[in-house]
C-alpha positions, 0 to 999 in steps of 0.5 A, a space after each residue: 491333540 491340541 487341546 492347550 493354547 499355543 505358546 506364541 511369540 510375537 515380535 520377538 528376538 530370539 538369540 544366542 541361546 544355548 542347549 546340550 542337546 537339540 533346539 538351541 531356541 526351541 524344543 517342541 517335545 511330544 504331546 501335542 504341543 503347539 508353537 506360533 512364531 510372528 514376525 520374529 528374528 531366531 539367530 545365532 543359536 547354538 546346540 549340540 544335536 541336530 538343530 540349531 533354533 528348532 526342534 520338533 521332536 514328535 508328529 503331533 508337534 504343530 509350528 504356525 510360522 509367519 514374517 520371520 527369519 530363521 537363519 544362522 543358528 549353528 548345530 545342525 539345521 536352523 529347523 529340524 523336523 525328523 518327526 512329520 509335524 504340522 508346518 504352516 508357514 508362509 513369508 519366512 526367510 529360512 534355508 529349510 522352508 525351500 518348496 514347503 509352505 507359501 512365499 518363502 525365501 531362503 536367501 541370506 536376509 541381509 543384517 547390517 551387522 551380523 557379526 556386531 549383534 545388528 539384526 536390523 535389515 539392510 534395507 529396501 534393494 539389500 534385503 530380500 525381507 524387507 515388504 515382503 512379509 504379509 500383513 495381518 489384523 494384529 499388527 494394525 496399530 502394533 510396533 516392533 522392537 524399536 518401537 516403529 509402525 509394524 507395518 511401514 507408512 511408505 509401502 504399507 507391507 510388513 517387513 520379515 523379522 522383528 525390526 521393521 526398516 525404516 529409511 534413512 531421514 531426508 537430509 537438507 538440500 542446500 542448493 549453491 548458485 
């Protein structure tokens, strides 16, 4: 049933969009239709049926998912798969993924600043997203919405999300005697 290519999104943000009914972000129709998200970040969506970012509407749907946080949409679930779709998803942050797939959180991913449109993480120790996604062959040498090293020259482990967190600059000693 998947005879056509999948739609892909890539180090993407996907936000504050809105439907009248379902999938405030995404709505997968029937036909065997295909989506592939990457390292992306979907939030502060919106929609007036069952799914705030995701909707998968019929069982030959099939959603690949990786390193990406799905979380905070309104309307229902951030993902809403009433149908039986194919979900391959692993290192993602989002409520709906608990116990299905690998490596999966569900915990809130720590924005700097979710009310002021910040979707950058907190930071290593704040946000459970940050070294915690898995790596792959196309980020090597790829960047992300900021225009940082996909994956970070400290640790070398993708970050879920679109924004990799990059640590504070060192700042000048100055040593009084």
């Amino acid at each position: 049933p998947f005879g056509s290519p999948a739609t892909v999104f890539r180090n993407c943000l996907l936000y504050d969009n809105r439907a009248s009914n379902e999938g405030g972000a995404v709505y997968l129709s029937s036909g065997g239709r295909k989506i592939d998200i990457y390292s992306s970040t979907i939030t502060s969506n919106r929609s007036h049926g069952a799914s705030g970012a995701i909707h998968l509407s019929s069982s030959d749907n099939e959603l690949w998912m990786n390193n990406s946080i799905l979380t905070l949409n309104y309307g229902g679930s951030n993902l809403d798969d009433d149908s039986g779709a194919t979900l391959v998803v692993s290192n993602n942050c989002c409520p709906e993924l608990d116990g299905i797939g690998t490596d999966n959180i569900t915990n809130n991913p720590g924005f700097v600043g979710f009310a002021g449109l910040d979707f950058h993480l907190t930071g290593e120790g704040d946000s459970p997203c940050v070294n915690e996604g898995l790596n792959e062959d196309w980020m090597i040498g790829a960047m992300d919405l900021d225009g940082n090293p996909r994956v970070d020259t400290s640790y070398g482990i993708v970050d879920m999300g679109c924004y990799e967190w990059v640590p504070p600059a060192a700042g000048t000693m100055v040593t009084i005697q």
